[in-house]
C-alpha positions as a Markdown table, in Angstrom:
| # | Residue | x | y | z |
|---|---|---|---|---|
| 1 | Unk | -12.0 | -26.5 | -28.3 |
| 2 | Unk | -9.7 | -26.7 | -30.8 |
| 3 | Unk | -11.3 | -25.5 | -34.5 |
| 4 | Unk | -9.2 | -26.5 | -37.9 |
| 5 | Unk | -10.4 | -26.5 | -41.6 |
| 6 | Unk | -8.9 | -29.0 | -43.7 |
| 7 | Unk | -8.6 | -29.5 | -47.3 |
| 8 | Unk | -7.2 | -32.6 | -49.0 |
| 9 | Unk | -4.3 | -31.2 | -51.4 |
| 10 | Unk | -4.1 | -34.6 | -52.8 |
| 11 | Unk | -5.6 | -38.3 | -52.5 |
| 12 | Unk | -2.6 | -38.5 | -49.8 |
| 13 | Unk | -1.8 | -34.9 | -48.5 |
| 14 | Unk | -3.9 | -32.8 | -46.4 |
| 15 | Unk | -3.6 | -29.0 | -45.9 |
| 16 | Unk | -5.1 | -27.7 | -42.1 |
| 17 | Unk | -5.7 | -24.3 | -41.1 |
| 18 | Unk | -6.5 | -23.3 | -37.1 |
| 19 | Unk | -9.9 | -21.5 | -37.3 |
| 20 | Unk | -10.9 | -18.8 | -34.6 |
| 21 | Unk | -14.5 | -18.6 | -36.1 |
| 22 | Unk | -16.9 | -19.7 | -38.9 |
| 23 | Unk | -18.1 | -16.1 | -40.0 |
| 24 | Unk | -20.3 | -17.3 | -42.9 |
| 25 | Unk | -21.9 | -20.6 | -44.2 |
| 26 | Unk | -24.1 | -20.8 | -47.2 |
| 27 | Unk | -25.1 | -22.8 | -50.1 |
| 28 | Unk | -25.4 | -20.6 | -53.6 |
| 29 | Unk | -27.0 | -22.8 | -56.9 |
| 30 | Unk | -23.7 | -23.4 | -57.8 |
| 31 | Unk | -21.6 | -24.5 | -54.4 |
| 32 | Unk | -20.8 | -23.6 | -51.0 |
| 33 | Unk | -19.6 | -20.6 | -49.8 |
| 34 | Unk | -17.6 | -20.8 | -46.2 |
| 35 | Unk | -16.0 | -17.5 | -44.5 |
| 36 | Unk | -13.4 | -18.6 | -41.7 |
| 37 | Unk | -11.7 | -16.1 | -39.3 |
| 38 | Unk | -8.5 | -17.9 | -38.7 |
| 39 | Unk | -5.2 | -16.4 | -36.4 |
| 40 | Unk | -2.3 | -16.9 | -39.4 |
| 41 | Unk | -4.1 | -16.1 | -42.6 |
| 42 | Unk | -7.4 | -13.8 | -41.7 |
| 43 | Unk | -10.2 | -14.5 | -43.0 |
| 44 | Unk | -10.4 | -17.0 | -45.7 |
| 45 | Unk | -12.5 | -18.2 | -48.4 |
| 46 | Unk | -13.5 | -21.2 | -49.2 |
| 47 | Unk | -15.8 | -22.9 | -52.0 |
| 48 | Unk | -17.0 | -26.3 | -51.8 |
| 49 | Unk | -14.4 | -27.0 | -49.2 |
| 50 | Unk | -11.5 | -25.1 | -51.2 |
| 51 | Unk | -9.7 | -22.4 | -50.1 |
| 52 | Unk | -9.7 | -19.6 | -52.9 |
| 53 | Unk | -8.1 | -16.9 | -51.0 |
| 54 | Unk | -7.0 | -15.3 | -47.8 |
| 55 | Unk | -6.3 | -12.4 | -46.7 |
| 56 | Unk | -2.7 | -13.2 | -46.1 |
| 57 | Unk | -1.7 | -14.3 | -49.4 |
| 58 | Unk | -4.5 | -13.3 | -51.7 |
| 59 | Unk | -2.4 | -10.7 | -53.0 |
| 60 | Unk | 0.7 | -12.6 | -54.7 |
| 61 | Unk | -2.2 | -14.5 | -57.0 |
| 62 | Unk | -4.2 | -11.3 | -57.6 |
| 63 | Unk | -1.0 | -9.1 | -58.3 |
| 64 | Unk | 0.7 | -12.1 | -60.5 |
| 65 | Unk | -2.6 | -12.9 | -62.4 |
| 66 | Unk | -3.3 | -9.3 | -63.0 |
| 67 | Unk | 0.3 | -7.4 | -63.4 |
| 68 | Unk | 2.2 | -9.8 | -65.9 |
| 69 | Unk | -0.1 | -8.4 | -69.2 |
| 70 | Unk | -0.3 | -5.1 | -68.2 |
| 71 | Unk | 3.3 | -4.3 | -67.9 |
| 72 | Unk | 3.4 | -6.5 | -71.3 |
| 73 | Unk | 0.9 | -4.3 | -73.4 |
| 74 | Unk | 1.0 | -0.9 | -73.0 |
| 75 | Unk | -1.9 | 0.6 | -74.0 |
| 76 | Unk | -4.7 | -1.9 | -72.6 |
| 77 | Unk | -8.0 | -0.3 | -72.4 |
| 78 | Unk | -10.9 | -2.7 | -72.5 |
| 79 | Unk | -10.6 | -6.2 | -70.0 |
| 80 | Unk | -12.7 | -8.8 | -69.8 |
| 81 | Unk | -12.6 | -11.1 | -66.4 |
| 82 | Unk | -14.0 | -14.1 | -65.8 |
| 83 | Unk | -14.9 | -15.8 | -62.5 |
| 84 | Unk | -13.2 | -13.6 | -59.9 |
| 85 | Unk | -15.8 | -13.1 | -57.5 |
| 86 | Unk | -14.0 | -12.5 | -54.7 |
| 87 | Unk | -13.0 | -9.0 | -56.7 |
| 88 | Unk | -9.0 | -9.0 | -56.0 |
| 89 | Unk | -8.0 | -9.0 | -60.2 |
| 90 | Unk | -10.5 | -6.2 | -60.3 |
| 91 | Unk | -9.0 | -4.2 | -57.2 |
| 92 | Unk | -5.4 | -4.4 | -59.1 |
| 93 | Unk | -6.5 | -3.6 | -62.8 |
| 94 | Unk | -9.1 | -0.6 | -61.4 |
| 95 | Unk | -4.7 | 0.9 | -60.2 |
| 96 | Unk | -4.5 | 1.5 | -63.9 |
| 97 | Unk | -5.8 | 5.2 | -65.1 |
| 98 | Unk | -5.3 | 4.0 | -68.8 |
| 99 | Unk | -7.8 | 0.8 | -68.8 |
| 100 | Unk | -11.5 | 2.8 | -69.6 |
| 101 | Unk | -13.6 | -0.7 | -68.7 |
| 102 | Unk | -14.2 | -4.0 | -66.9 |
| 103 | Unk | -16.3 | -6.5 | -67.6 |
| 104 | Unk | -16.8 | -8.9 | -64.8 |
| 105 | Unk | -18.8 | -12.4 | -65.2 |
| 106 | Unk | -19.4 | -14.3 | -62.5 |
| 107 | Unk | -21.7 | -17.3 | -62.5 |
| 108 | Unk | -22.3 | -16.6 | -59.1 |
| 109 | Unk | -23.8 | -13.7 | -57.4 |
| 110 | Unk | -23.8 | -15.1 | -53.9 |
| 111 | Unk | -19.8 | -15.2 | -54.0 |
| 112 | Unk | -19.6 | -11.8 | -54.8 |
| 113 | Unk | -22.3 | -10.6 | -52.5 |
| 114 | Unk | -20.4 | -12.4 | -49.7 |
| 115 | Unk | -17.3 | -11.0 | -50.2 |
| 116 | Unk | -18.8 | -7.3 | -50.4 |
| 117 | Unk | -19.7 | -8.3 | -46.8 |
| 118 | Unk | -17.0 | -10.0 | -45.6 |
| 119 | Unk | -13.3 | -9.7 | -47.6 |
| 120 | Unk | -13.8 | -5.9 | -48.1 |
| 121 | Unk | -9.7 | -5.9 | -48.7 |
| 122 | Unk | -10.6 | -7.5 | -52.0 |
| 123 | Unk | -13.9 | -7.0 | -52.9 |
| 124 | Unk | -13.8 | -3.0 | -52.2 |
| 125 | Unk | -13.1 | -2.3 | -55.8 |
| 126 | Unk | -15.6 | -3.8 | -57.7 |
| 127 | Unk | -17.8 | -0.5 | -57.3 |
| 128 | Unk | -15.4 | 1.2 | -59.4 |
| 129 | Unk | -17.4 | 3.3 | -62.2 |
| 130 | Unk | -15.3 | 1.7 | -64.8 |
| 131 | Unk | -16.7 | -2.1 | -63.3 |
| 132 | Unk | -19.4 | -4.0 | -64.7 |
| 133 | Unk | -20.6 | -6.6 | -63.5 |
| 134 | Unk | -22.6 | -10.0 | -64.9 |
| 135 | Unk | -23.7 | -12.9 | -63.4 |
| 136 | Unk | -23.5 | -15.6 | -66.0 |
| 137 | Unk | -21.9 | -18.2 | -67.2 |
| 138 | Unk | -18.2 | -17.0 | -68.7 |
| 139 | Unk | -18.4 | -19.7 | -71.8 |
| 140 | Unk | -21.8 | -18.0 | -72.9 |
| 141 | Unk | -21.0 | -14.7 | -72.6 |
| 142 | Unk | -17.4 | -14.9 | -74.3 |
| 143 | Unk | -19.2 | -16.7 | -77.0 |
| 144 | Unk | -21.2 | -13.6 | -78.5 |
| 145 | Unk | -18.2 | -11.1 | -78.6 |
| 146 | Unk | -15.9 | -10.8 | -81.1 |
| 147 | Unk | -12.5 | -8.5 | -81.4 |
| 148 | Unk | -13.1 | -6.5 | -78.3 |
| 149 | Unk | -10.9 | -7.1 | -75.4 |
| 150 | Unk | -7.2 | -5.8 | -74.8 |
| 151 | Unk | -7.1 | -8.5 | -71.8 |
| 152 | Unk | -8.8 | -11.1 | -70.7 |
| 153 | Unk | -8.1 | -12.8 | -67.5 |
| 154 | Unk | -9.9 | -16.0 | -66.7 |
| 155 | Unk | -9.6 | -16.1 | -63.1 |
| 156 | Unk | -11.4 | -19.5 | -62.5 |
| 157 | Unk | -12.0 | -21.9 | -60.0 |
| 158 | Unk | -10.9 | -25.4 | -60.7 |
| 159 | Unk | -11.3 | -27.4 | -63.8 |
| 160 | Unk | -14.3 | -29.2 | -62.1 |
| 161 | Unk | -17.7 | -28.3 | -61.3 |
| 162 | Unk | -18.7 | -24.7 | -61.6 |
| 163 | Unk | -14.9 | -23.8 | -63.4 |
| 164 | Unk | -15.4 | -27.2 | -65.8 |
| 165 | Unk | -16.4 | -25.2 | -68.9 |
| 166 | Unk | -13.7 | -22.4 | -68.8 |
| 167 | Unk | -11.1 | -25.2 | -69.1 |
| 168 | Unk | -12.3 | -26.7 | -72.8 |
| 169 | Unk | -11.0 | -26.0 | -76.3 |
| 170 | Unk | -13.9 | -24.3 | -77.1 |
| 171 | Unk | -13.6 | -21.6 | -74.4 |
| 172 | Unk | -10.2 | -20.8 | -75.6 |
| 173 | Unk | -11.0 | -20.5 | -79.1 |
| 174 | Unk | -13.7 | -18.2 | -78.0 |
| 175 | Unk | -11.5 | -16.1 | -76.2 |
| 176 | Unk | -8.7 | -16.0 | -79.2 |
| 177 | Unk | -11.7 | -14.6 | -81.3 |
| 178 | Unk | -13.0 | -12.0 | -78.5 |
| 179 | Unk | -9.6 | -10.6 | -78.6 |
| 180 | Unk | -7.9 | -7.4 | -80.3 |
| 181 | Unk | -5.6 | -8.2 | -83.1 |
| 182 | Unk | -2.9 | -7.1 | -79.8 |
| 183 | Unk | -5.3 | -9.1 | -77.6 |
| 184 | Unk | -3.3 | -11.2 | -74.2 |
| 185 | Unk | -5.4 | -13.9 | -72.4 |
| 186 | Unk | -3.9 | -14.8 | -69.0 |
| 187 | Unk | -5.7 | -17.8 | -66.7 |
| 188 | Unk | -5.0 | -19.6 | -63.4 |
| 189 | Unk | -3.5 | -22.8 | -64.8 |
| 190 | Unk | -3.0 | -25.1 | -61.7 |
| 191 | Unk | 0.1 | -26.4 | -60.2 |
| 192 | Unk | 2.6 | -28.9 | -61.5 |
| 193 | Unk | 3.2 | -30.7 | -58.4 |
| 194 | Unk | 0.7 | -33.3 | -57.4 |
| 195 | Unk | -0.5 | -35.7 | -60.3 |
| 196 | Unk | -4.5 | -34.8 | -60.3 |
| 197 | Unk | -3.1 | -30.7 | -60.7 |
| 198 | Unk | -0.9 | -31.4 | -63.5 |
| 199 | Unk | -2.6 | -33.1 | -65.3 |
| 200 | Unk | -5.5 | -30.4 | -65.5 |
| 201 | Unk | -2.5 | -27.9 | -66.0 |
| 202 | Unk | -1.1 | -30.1 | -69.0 |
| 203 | Unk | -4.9 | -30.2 | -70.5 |
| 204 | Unk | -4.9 | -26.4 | -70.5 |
| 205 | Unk | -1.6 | -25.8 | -72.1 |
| 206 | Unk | -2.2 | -27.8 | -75.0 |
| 207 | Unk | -5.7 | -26.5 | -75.3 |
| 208 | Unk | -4.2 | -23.0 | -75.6 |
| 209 | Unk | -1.4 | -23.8 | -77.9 |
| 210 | Unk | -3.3 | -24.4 | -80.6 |
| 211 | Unk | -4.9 | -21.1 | -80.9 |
| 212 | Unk | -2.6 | -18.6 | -80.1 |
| 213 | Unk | 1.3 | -17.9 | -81.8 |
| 214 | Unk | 2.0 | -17.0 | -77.8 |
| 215 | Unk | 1.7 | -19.3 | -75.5 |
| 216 | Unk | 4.2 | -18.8 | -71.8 |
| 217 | Unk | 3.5 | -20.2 | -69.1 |
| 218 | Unk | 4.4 | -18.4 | -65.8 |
| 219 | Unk | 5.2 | -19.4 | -62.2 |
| 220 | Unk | 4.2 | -18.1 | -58.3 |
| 221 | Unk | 4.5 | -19.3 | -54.9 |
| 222 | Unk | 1.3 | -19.5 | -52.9 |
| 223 | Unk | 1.3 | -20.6 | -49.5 |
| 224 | Unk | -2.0 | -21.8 | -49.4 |
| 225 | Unk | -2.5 | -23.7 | -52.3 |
| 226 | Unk | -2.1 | -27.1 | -53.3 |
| 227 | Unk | 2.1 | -27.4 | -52.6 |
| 228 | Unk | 2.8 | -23.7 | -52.7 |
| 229 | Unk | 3.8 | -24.4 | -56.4 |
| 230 | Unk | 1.3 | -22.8 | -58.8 |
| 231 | Unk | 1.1 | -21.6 | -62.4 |
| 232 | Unk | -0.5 | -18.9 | -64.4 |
| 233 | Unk | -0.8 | -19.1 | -68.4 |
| 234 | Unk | 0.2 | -16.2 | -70.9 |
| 235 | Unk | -1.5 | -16.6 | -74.5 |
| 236 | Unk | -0.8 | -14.0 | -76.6 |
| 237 | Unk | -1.3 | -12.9 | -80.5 |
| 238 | Unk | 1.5 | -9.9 | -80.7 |
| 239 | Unk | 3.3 | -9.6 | -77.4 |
| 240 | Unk | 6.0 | -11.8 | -76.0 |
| 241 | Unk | 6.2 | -11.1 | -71.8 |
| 242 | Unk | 9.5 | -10.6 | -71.7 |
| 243 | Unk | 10.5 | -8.7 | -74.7 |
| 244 | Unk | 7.7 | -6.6 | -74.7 |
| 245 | Unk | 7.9 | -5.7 | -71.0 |
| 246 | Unk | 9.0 | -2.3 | -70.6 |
| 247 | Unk | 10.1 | -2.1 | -66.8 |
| 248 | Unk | 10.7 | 1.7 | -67.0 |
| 249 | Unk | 7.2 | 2.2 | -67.7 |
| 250 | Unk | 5.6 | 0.4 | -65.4 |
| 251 | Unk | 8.2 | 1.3 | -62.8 |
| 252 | Unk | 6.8 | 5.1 | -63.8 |
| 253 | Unk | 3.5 | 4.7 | -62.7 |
| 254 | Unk | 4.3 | 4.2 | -59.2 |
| 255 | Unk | 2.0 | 1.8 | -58.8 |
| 256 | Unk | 1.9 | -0.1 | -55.0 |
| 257 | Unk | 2.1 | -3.6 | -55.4 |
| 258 | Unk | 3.4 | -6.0 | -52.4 |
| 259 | Unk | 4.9 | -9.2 | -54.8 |
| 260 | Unk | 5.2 | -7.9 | -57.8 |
| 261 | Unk | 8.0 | -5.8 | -59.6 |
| 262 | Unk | 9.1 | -5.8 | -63.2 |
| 263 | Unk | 12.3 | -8.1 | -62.1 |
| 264 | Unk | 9.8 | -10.7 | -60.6 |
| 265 | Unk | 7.8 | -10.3 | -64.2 |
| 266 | Unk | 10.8 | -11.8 | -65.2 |
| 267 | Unk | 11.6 | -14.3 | -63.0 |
| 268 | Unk | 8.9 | -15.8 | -63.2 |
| 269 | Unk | 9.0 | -17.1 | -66.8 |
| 270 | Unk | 12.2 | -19.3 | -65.6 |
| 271 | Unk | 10.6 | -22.2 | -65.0 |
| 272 | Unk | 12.1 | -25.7 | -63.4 |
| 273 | Unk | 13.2 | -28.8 | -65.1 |
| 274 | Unk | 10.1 | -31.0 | -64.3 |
| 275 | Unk | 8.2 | -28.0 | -65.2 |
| 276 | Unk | 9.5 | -27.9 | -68.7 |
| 277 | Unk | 9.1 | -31.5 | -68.8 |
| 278 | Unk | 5.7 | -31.7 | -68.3 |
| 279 | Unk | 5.1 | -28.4 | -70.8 |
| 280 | Unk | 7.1 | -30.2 | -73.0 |
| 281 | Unk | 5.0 | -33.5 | -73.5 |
| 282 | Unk | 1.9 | -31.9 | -74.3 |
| 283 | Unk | 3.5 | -29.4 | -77.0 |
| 284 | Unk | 3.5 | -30.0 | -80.9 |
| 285 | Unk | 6.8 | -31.9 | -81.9 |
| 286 | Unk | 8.8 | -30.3 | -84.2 |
């Protein structure tokens, strides 16, 4: 018998995946958390239905979310991440000797307990001494902080049910004022490609604009997300990604990374036409 997971990329596009075996099935407060063992990708996550990563591609979103900023700012010590629970962020930041802490909210537990278990090759890290983890709601806990974090990387699910809140104008404002004075805020900002994502990624964009002097936005290809095409946002209030990046540097710390390299870094800033176009609409007119 034949097994496939399918996920509905758009009202009129579907995305299947041949599954070996259904590892893991369970229903946290928040959603449902699915484990597949499938023969391209590995084992793969999925929440309500949604594939958040595999173990084939996870590490092009994890490296890309994670690498941009810290090649960017040199002397990040203290990061804030939100969401994340399936621990690949932390696994690349924990590379860095220089960053002293992590603060990890999740709102839920059950992801991250499941992943311990069952995506070891991302979740392995989030033992690291330097770790800390929470399991609350990201909005509330960003709220009582103040001029704290280097980085923060919001590393969310979508900008509907248990992601809604860290997509509002409120959240980024919070996160402008939890910031250093040299503070970067990089999220997971959707892809351009089908209507329902750009328009979410559009909403972002705009939201972000108004707080920070800084505001990029940066592109990846992901196989396994809706159209391959997906972007990541760059909000900063001193340092420009590609000015600032010092390739040298990071190239010096001999750090292993599979997708991403200073050259990549930037790249990835040249973004297409319709990208542009879309960026474009939502921006202040001058």
């Amino acid at each position: 018998m034949n097994l496939w997971f399918t996920e509905h990329h758009s009202p009129n596009v579907k995305f299947s995946i041949k599954v070996d075996k259904h590892l893991y099935s369970g229903q946290s407060e928040f959603q449902k958390i699915d484990i597949l063992q499938t023969p391209e990708f590995g084992r793969v996550l999925t929440l309500d239905g949604l594939v958040m990563c595999t173990e084939k591609d996870e590490f092009i979103y994890h490296e890309m979310i994670t690498h941009v900023a810290m090649a960017t700012h040199p002397h990040i010590k203290n990061v804030l991440v939100i969401g994340a629970g399936d621990g690949g962020t932390v696994r690349e930041l924990v590379k860095y000797p220089t960053i002293e802490n992590i603060d990890m909210v999740e709102i839920d537990q059950m992801v991250v307990d499941v992943c311990m278990e069952y995506m070891p090759q991302t979740a392995s890290k989030l033992t690291d001494p330097r770790v800390h983890l929470y399991f609350e709601d990201g909005l509330k806990f960003v709220r009582k902080k103040e001029n704290e974090y280097d980085l923060i990387i919001v590393d969310s699910t979508d900008p509907f049910g248990p992601g809604e809140g860290l997509f509002t104008k409120e959240f980024y404002g919070n996160c402008y004022k939890a910031l250093t004075e040299e503070g970067i805020l990089v999220n997971q900002h959707e892809s351009p490609f089908y209507e329902e994502d750009a328009l979410g990624m559009k909403r972002a964009h705009q939201k972000i604009m108004g707080f920070f002097p800084i505001s990029d936005v940066y592109q990846v290809h992901i196989p396994t997300y809706p159209s391959g095409h997906w972007l990541f946002g760059f909000a900063s209030k001193k340092f420009d990604p590609i000015q600032d990046l010092d390739a040298s540097a990071w190239n010096g710390l001999g750090l292993e990374t599979r997708y991403y390299n200073p050259k990549i870094h930037v790249g990835s800033f040249a973004l297409p036409n319709y990208v542009k176009e879309q960026l474009k609409d939502v921006e202040p007119k001058h």
